[in-house]
N, C-alpha and C positions, 0 to 999 in steps of 0.2 A: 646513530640518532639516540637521544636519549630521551628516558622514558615521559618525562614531560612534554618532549615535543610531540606537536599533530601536524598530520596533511591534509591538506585540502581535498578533500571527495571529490572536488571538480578539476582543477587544474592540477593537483600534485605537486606543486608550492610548499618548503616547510615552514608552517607555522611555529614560530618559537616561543618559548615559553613565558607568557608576561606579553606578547602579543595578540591583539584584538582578535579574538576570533569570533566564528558565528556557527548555530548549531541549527541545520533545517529538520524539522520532521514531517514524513509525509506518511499518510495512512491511506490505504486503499482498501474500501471495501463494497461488499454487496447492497445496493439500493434498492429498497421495496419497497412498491408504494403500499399507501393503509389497505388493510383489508375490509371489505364491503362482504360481511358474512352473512345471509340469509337463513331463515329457516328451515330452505331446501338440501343448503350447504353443509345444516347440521347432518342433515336425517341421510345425506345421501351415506353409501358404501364405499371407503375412500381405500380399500385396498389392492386395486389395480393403478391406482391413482401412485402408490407408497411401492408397491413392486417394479412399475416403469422408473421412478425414482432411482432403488437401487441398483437396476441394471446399467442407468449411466451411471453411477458410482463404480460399478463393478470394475475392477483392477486400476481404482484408482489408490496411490498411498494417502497416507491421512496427511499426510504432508503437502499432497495436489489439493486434498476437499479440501485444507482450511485455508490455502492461498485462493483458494476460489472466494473465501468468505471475506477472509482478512487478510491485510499486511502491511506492515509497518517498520519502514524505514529511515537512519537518521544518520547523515551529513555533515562532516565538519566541513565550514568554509570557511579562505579568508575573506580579509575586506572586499577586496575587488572580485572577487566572485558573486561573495552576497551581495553587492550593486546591481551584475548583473541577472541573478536570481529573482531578486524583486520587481527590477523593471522587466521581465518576462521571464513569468514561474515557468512554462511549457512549451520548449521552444516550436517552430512553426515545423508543420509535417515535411520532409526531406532533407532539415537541418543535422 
């Protein structure tokens, strides 16, 4: 295969060089909603709060906490994959 050419991330089809292709990106990350901080929220002692924190941290790599946060990945398709990508991004649960 030469260096021009790509595969499709979903079916494995090679795309050639000078042929249509399509590029998905998908990002995953952690959703919080706004914080509602009082001025009890300020005052309180939040270091039992930051110790429970780190002990589920504990023997994680930094590599497990920042997939917890973030992650982001990107997809060569061809045509007819990208067809099918767009008409249903995520396929149904036992597909």
């Amino acid at each position: 295969m030469s260096m021009r050419q790509k595969v499709c991330d979903r079916c494995g089809r090679v795309i050639e060089a000078g042929e249509l292709r399509y590029v998905a990106k998908l990002q995953v990350y952690a959703a919080y909603d706004p914080l509602n901080i009082s001025f009890d929220d300020l005052m309180k002692d939040h270091r039992r709060d930051i110790e429970q924190l780190l002990a589920r941290c504990e023997g994680m790599t930094e590599e497990e906490l920042m997939r917890d946060v973030y992650v982001q990945f990107e997809f060569d398709l061809c045509r007819a994959c990208q067809r099918i990508v767009v008409e249903s991004p995520l396929p149904k649960a036992g597909q």
